[in-house]
Legacy VTK file of the C-alpha trace (Angstrom):
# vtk DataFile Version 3.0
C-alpha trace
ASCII
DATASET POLYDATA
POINTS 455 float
0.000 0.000 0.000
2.481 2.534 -1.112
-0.342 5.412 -1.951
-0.359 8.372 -0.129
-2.300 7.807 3.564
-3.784 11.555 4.638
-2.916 11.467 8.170
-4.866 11.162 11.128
-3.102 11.368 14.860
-6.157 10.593 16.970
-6.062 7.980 19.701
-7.597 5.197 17.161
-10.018 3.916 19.919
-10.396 1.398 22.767
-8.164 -2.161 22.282
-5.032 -2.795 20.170
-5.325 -4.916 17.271
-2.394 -7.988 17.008
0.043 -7.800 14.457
1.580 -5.091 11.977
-1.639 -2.663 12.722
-0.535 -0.099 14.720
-3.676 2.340 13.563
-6.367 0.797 12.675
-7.407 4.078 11.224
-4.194 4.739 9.167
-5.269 1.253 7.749
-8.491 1.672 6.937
-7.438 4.860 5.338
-4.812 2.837 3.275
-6.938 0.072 1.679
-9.254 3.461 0.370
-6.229 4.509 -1.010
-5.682 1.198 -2.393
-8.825 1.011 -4.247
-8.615 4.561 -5.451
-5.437 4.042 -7.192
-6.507 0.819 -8.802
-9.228 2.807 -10.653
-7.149 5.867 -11.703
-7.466 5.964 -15.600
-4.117 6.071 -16.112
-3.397 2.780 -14.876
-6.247 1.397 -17.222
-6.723 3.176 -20.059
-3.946 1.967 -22.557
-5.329 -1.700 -23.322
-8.690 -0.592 -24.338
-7.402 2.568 -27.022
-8.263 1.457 -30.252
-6.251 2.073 -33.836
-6.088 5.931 -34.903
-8.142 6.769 -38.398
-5.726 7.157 -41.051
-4.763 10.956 -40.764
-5.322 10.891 -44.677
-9.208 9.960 -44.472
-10.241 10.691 -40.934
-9.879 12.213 -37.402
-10.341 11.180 -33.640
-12.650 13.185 -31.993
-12.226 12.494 -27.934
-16.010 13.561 -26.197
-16.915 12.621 -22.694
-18.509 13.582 -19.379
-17.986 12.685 -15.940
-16.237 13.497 -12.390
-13.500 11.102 -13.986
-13.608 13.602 -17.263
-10.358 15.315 -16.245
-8.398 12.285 -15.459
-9.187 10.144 -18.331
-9.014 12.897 -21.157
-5.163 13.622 -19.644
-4.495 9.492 -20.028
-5.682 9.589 -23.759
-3.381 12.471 -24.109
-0.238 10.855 -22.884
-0.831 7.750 -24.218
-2.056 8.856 -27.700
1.042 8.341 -30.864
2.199 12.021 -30.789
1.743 11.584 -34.671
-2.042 10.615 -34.542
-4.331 14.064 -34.784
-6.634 14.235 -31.431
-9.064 16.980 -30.367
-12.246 17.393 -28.420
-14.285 18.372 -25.289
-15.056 16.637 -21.820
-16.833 17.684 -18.937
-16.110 17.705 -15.219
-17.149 18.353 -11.986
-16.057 21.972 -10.721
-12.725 21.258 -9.002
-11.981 17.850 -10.345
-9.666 18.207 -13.270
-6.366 16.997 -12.257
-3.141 18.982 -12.222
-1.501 18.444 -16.122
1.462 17.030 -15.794
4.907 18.925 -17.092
5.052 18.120 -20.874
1.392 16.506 -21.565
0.498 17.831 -24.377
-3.285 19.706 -24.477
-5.448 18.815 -27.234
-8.555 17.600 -25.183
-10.088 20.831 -23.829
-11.696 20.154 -20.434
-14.375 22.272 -18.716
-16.135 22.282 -15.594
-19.731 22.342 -14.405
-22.149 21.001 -11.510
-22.761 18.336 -9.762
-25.285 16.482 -8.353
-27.609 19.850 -9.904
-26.695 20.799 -13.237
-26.095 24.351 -14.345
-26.139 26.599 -17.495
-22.162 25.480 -17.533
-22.891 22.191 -17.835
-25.647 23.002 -20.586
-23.648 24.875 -22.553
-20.711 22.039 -22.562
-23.617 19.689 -23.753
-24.809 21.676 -26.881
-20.813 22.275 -27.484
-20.444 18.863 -27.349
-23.652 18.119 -29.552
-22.556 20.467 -31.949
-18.850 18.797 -32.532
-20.738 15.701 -34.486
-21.740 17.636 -36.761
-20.044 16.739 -40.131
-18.446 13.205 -38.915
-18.049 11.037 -41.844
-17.713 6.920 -41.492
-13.726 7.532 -41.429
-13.459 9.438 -38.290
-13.230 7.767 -35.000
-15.164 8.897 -31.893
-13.649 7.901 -28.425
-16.238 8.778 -25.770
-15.166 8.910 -22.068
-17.897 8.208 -19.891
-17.592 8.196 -15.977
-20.359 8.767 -13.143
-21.498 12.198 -12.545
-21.895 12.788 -16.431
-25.789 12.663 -15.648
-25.850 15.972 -14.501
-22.930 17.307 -15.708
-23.926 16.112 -19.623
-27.026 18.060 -19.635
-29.687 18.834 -22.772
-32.961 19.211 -21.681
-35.500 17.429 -24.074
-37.922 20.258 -26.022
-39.964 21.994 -23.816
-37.823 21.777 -20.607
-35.931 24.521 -19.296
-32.925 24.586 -17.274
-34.635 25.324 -13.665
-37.229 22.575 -14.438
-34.669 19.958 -15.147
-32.475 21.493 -11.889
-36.257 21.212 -10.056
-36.831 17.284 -11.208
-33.168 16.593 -9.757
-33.678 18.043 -6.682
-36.302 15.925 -6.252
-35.065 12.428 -7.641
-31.880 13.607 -5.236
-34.262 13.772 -2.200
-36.687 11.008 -3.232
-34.740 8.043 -2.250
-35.006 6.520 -6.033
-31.674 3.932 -6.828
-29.525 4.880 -9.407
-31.021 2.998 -12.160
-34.328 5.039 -11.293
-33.240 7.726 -11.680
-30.740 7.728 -15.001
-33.948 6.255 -16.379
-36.150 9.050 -15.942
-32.926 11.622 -16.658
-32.391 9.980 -19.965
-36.317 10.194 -21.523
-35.742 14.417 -20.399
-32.599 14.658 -22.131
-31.388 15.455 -25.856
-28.166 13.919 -25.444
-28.408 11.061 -22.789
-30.113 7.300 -23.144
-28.156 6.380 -26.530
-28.840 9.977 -28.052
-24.929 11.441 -28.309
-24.122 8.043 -30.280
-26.677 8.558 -32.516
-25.548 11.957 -33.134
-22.466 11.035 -34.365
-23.479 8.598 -36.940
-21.599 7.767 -39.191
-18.360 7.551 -37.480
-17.115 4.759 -35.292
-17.688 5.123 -31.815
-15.580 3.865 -29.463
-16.981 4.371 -25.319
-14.069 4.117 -22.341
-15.969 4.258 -19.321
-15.528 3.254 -15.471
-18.082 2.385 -13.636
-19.737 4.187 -10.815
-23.288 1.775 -10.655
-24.180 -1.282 -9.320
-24.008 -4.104 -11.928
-21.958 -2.060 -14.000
-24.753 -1.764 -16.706
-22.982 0.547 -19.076
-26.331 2.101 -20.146
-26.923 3.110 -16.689
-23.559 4.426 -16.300
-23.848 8.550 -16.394
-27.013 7.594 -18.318
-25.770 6.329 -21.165
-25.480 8.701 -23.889
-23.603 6.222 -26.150
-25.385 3.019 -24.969
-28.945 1.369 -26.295
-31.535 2.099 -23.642
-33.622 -0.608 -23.050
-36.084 1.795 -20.570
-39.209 2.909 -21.954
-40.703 6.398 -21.642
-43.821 3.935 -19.920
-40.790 3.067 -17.446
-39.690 6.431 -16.826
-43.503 7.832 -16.050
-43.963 5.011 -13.428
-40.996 6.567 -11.912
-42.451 9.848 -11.638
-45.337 8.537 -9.832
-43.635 5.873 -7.732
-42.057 8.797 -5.993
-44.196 11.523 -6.436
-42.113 13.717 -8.613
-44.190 16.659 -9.830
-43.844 17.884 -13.436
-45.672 20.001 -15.393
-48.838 18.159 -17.611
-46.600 18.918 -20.670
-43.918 16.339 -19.424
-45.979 13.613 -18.213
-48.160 13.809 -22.023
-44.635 13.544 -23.743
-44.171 10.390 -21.891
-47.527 9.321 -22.048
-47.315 9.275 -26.062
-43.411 8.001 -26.215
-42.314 11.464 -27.740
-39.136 11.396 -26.072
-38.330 7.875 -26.662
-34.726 6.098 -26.449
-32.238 4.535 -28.937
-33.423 0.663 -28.347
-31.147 -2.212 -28.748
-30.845 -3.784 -32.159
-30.659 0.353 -33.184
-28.534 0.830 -36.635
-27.182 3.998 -35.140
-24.823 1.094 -32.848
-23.638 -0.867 -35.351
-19.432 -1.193 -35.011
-19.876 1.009 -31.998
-17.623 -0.623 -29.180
-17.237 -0.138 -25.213
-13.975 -0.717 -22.877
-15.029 -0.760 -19.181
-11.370 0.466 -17.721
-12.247 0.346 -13.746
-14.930 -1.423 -12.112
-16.142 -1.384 -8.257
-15.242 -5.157 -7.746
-11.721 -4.867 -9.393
-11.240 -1.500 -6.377
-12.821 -4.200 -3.593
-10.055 -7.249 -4.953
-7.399 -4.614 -5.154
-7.865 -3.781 -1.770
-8.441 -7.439 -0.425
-5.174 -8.334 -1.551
-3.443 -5.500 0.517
-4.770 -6.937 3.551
-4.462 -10.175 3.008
-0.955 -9.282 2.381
-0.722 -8.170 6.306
-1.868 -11.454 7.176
-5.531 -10.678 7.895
-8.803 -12.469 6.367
-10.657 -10.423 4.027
-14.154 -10.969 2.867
-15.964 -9.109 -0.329
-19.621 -9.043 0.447
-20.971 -7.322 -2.784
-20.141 -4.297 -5.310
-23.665 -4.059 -5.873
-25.319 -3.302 -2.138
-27.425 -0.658 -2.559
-30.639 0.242 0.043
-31.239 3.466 2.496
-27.653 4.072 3.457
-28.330 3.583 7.309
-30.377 0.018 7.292
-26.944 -0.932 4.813
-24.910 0.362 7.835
-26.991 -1.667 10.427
-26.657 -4.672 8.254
-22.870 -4.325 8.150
-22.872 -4.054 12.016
-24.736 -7.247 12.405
-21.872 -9.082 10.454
-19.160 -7.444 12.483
-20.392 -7.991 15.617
-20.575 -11.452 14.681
-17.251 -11.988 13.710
-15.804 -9.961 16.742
-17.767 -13.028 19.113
-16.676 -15.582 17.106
-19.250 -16.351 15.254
-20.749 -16.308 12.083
-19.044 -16.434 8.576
-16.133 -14.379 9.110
-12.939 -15.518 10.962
-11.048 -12.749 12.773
-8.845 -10.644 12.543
-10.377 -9.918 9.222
-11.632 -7.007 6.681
-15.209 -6.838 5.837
-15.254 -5.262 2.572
-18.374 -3.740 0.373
-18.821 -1.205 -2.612
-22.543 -0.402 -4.251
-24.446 2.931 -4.370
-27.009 3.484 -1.430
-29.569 6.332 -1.305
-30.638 8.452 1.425
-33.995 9.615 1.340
-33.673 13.658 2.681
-36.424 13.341 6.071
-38.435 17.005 6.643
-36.454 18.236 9.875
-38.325 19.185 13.132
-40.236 22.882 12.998
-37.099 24.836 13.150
-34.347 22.866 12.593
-32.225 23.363 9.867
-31.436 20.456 7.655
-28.852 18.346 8.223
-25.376 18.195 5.948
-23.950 14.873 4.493
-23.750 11.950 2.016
-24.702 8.388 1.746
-21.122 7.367 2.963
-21.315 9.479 6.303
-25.160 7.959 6.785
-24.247 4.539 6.300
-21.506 5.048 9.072
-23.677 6.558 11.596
-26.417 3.500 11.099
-23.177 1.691 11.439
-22.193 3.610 14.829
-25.550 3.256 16.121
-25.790 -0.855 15.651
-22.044 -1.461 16.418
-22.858 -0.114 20.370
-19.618 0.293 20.911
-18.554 -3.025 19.931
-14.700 -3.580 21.052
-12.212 -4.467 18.729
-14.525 -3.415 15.388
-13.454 -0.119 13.156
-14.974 0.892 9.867
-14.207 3.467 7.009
-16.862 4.362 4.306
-16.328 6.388 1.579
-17.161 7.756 -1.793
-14.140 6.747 -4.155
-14.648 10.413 -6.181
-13.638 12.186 -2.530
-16.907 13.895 -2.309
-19.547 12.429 -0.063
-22.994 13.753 -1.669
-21.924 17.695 -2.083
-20.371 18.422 0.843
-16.258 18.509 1.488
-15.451 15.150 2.783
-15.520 11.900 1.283
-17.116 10.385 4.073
-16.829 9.044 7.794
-15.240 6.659 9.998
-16.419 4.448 13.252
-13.836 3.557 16.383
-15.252 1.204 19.433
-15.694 4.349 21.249
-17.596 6.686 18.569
-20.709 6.514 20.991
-18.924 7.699 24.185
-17.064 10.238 22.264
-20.007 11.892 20.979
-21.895 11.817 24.008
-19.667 13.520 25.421
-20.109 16.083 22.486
-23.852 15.776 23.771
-24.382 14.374 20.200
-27.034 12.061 19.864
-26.992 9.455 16.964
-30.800 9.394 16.423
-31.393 13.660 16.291
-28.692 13.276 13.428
-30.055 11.047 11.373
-33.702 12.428 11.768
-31.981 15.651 10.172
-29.665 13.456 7.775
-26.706 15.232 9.342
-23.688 13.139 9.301
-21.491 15.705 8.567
-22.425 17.488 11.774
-22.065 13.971 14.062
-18.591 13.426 12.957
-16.667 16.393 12.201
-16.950 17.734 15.905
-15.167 14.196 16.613
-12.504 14.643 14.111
-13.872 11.840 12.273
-14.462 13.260 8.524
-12.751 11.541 6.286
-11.607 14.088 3.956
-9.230 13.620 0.426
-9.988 16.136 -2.282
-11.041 14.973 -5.786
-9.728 11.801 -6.387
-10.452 12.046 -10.318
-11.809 8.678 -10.763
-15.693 7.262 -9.392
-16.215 3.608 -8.742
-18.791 4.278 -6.476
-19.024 3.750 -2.841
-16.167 1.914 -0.560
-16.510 0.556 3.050
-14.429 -1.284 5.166
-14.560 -2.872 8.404
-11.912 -4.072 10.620
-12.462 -6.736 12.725
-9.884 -8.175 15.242
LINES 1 456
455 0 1 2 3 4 5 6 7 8 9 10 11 12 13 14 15 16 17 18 19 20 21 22 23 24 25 26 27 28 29 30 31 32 33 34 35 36 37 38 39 40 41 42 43 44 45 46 47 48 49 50 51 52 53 54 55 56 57 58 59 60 61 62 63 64 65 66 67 68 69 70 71 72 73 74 75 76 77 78 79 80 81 82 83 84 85 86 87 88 89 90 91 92 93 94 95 96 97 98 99 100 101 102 103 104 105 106 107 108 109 110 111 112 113 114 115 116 117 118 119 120 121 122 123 124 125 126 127 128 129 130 131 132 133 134 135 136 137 138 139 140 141 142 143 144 145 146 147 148 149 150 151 152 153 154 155 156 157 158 159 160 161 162 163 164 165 166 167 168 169 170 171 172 173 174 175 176 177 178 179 180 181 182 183 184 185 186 187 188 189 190 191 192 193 194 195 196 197 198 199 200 201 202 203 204 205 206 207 208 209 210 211 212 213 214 215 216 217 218 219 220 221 222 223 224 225 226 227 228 229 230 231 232 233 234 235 236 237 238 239 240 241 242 243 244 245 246 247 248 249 250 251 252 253 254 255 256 257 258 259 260 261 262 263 264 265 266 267 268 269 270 271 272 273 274 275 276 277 278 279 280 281 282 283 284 285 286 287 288 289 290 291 292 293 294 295 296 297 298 299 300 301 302 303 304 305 306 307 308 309 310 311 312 313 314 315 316 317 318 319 320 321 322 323 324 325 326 327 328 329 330 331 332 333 334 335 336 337 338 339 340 341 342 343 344 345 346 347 348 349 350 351 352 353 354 355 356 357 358 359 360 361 362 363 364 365 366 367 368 369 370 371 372 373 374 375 376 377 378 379 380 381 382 383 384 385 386 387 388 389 390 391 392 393 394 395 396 397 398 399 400 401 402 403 404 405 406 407 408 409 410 411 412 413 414 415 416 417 418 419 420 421 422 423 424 425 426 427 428 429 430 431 432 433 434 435 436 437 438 439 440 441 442 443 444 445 446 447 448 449 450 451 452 453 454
């Protein structure tokens, strides 16, 4: 584990583990860093770039969206034949394009926009982006760079929404507690550009898509919403969503639906025909990656699924009941052992109590406080959970950790784990206990990581 552990000097809790841990913390922090680096496009990228158009007929036109955008434009670049033309656009999330390296050269232009709510940035790099296919012949090569996050960032209202309507619909998806899938279903029958749409666009040319995955299953069409990928969704699917969770739209969008206006590329489309996809990092390879590290300091470690998803604080309790478990004895899981898990949960945003603001935090920080709030102060049990993009939801951390004595620590705070989550404020429960766990933009998304240490 040689990648760069953000330090952390806090007494790590009550027991010592056996062995080469020292900080169980510093650990836990280490085997993030482990399956951060594994997904980094530059350490993935160069098996899956296809053949350069012959200058003399065609070009290579590099489009993409994503909170990996940054990262995996700059690995085209440097690994790109210096002799091969290359231009284009991608689209990040604001702070997440990665220092360029001395001597890289630019020819992908990168700009920023928001995330989870889009904004007229973000708009405007869509109809940019849009308007680059224009004039693609069947010589000219496409590579598409697709990471989560592109939902919002990538966005082109369909005809008849406006900007504040399709920022007013993601609020409310964002709050509703709808999975992933749910949600990129009902974003991609709004958009212009999403569900398929961008590959049609740039018919004729080949169309090669490099994405990593940031969804459970890692169904490419699903994946920032797919704007190079068949969509199998219906508009029929994506008005049952609107209902399911009571998302209110004006009568104009539910008739478009209602009539299939705004339906999808299907599969089977002509508009796919040569196209090709490379899926460069994956949740599960992040989960082995880090497995290996600790097996490689002699403890057990256990994979439960890449694909958990659920409300964020039952996951946590689950994930407590399997600890405690293995820190009596019993149960699947031989100590002193990792308990490892990756997957997108949701958190669905509770009204707070007459004057109380709402809380601040992610699905990473709720899943630990369900966690705290199980564990009871188990002995011998810490856990890290984290997003693997450094952001937690929108705030400044990437999530939250647990130590045996989490409870008595905030109650001496006079922090109570239930008023929290009421509010949905995870943020507020662990940063008075120094217990953030905070990175920066990572530039790469596989989704959600979580550990927990057993011994």
């Amino acid at each position: 584990m040689n990648a760069p552990i953000p330090s952390h000097t806090r007494n790590p809790g009550s027991g010592k583990p056996p062995g080469p841990i020292e900080s169980p913390l510093l650990f836990l922090r280490g085997l993030y860093n482990v399956a951060v680096q594994r997904a980094l496009p530059l350490h993935n990228t160069a098996a899956h770039l296809p053949t350069p158009p012959d200058p003399a007929k065609g070009r290579t036109l590099v489009l993409g969206a994503g909170k990996a955008g940054g990262a995996m434009a700059q690995a085209v670049e440097a690994l790109w034949p210096a002799d091969a033309p290359l231009s284009g656009l991608v689209v990040t999330r604001y702070g997440h394009t990665p220092p360029r390296p001395a001597g890289l050269p630019d020819r992908i232009e990168v700009v920023e926009a928001s995330h989870p709510v889009p904004d007229a940035a973000g708009l405007q790099a869509a109809e940019r982006i849009l308007k680059l296919t224009q004039g693609l012949t069947a010589d000219d090569l496409v590579l598409c760079l697709i990471s989560g996050g592109g939902s919002s960032l990538l966005t082109l209202p369909a005809e008849g929404i406006s900007l504040q309507l399709k920022q007013d619909i993601n609020r409310q998806l964002l709050a509703s507690g709808a999975n992933i899938a749910e949600m990129n279903c009902l974003r991609k029958h709004l958009s212009r550009i999403k569900g398929g749409r961008l590959a049609a666009a740039c018919a004729p040319a080949r169309v090669v898509t490099l994405t990593i995955s940031d969804v459970p299953g890692d169904d490419p069409s699903i994946i920032a919403s797919g704007p190079t990928v068949a969509d199998a969704s219906t508009c029929a699917d994506a008005l049952a969503i609107l209902q399911r969770y009571a998302i209110q739209v004006p009568p104009e969008v539910e008739q478009a639906l209602k009539s299939g206006d705004w339906e999808t590329p299907k599969p089977g489309d002509t508009v796919f025909v040569g196209h090709t996809l490379g899926m460069i990092a994956t949740p599960q390879q992040s989960l082995e990656a880090a497995a290996d590290a600790a097996r490689a300091m002699g403890l057990n470690a256990y994979i439960l699924s890449d694909e958990i998803e659920g409300e964020s604080r039952e996951v946590g309790k689950v994930h407590a009941a399997l600890a405690r478990a293995a820190a009596r004895g019993l149960g699947p899981f031989q100590k002193p052992c990792v308990i490892l898990s990756g997957g997108e949960t949701t958190v669905t945003l509770k009204p707070p109590a007459a004057g109380t603001p709402r809380g601040r935090g992610g699905r990473a920080g709720e899943f630990c406080l369900g966690l705290a709030q199980a564990l009871q102060g188990q002995a011998g049990v810490w856990a890290l959970a984290a997003d693997t993009d450094g952001i937690d939801g929108i705030e400044d951390n990437a999530g939250a950790q647990v130590t045996p004595d989490t409870l008595d620590r905030a109650g001496a705070l006079g922090l109570k784990v239930d008023a929290h989550l009421q509010r949905n404020d995870a943020y507020g429960f662990f940063a008075p206990l120094g217990d953030l766990v905070t990175t920066g933009p990572t530039h790469t998304n596989v989704n959600d990581f979580r550990a927990i240490l057993v011994v």
